[in-house]
N, C-alpha and C positions, 0 to 999 in steps of 0.2 A: 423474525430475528433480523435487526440490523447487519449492513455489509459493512465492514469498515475495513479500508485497504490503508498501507503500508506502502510505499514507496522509497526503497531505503533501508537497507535491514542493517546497516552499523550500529555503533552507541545508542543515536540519537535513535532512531527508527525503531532498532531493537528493545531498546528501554520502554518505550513506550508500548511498541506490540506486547509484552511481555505485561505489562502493567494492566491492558486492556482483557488479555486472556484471564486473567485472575477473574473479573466479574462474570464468565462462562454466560453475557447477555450480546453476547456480539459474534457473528462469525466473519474472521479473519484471512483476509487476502495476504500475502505480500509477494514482491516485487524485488529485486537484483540485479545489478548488472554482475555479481558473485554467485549463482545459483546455488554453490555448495553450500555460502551462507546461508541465502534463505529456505533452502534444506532444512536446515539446523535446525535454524530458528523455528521452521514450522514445526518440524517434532517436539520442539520444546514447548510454543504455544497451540497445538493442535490445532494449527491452519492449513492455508492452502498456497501453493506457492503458483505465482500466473503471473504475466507482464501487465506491464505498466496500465497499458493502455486497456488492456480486461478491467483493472483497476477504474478509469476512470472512466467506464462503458458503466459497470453494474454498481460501485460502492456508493451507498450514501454519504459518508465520513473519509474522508481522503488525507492521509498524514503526508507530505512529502519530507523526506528526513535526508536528502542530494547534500555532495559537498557543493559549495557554491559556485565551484566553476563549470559542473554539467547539470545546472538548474537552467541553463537558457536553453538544450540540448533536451532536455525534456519535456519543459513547457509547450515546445514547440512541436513536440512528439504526442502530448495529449491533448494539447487547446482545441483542434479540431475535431475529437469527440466531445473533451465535454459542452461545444456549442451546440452540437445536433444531439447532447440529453432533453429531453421533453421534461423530466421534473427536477427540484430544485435537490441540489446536494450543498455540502459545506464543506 
């Protein structure tokens, strides 16, 4: 089964994880700096809820759904795993 993580559980993030659990061909990370949210949200899309950077260790598929002004704040936070991934993700 595909990993696909979440990064981001608002609208944009949420909409999407939410979209992805429908096809029940994926299992589902996500991520918060809200953890109640992504609580929620995991019981709604029967996921997992882990940090970011668990995210960008194990997921093939990476959504980042950040407002844009703590996107330089995390990149920065996961760039140095996903350099030391050995295979390719998207």
């Amino acid at each position: 089964m595909i990993k696909i993580g979440f990064i981001g559980c608002g609208n944009m993030g949420g909409a999407l994880a939410k979209a992805v659990s429908k096809s029940k061909m994926a299992e589902i990370f996500l991520a918060d700096t809200n953890l109640e949210k992504a609580e929620a949200l995991a019981k709604e899309t029967d996921a997992t809820v882990c940090t970011a950077e668990n995210i960008a260790k194990t997921c093939k598929y990476i959504f980042l759904g950040v407002k844009p002004q703590m996107m330089a704040e995390l990149i920065d936070s996961i760039s140095p795993i996903l350099k030391d991934r050995n295979d390719r993700f998207i």
